[in-house]
C-alpha positions as CSV (number, residue, x, y, z in Angstrom):
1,X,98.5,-58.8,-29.3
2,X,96.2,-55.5,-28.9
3,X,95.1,-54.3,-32.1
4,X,94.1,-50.6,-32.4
5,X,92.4,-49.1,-35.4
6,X,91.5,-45.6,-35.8
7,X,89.6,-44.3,-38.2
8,X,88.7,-40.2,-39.2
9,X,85.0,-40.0,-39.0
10,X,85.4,-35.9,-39.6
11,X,88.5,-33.2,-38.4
12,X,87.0,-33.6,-35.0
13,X,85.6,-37.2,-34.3
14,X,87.6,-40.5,-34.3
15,X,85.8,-44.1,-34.6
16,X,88.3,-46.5,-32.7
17,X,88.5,-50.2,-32.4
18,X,90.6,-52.1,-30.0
19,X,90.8,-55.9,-30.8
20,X,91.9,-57.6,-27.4
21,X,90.1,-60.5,-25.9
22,X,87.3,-58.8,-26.9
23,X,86.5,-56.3,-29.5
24,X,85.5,-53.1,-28.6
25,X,84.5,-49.8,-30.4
26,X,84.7,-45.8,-29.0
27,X,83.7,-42.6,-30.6
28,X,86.5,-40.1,-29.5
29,X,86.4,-36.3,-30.1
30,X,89.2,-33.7,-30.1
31,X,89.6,-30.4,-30.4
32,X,92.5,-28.9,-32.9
33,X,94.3,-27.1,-30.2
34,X,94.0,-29.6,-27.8
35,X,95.9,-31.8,-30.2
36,X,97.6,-28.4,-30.7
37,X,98.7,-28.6,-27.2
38,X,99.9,-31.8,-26.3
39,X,101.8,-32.7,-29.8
40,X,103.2,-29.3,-30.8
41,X,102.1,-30.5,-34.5
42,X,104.8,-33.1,-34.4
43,X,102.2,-36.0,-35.0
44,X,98.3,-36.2,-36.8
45,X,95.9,-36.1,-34.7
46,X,94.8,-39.7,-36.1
47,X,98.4,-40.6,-34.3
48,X,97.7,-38.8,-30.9
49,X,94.4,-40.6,-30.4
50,X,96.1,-44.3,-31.1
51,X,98.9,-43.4,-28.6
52,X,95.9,-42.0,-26.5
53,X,94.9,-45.9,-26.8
54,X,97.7,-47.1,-25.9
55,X,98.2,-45.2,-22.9
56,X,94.7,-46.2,-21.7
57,X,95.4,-49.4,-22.7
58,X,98.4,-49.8,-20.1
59,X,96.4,-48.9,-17.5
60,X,93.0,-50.5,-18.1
61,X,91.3,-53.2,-20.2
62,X,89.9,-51.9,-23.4
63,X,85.9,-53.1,-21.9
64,X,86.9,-50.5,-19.1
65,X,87.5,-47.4,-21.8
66,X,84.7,-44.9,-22.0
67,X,82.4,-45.8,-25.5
68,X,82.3,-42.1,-26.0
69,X,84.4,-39.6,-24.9
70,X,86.2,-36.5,-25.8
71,X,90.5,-36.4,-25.6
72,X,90.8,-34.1,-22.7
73,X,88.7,-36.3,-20.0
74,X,91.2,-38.6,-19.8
75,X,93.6,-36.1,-17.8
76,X,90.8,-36.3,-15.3
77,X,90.9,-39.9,-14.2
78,X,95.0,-40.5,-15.4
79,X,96.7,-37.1,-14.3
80,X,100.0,-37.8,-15.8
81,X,98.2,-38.1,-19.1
82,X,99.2,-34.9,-20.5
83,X,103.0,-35.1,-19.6
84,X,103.5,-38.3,-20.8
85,X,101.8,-38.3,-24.1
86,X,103.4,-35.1,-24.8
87,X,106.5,-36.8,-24.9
């Protein structure tokens, strides 16, 4: 069981740990109306990044995520990113 754990580091920067096989940490950023954008306010940004995580997550293994990164890359190597999560 994947374990996910995000935690506010300021309104803007997100420390998160994934617990799988092995433990790994990422510093994610991520702009207000980016988070705007894809949730329509209908979730904390907190939430968005976890099910950012777990969208990654089904594609990749956590040692394959980016240690540092900010929200809106991932549209660049997962094109669907924005359609799905905004569900």
């Amino acid at each position: 069981m994947v374990e996910i754990k995000v935690t506010p580091r300021d309104d803007v920067t997100f420390q998160v740990t994934v617990t799988d096989k092995s433990t790994t940490m990422h510093e994610v950023k991520v702009q207000a109306a980016y988070a705007q954008k894809l949730t329509g306010g209908k979730i904390t940004t907190s939430q968005l990044v976890k099910k950012s995580f777990e969208f990654l997550l089904e594609r990749e293994p956590n040692t394959s995520i980016l240690r540092s990164f900010d929200l809106s890359v991932i549209t660049r190597y997962f094109p669907e990113y924005e359609r799905i999560i905004g569900k």
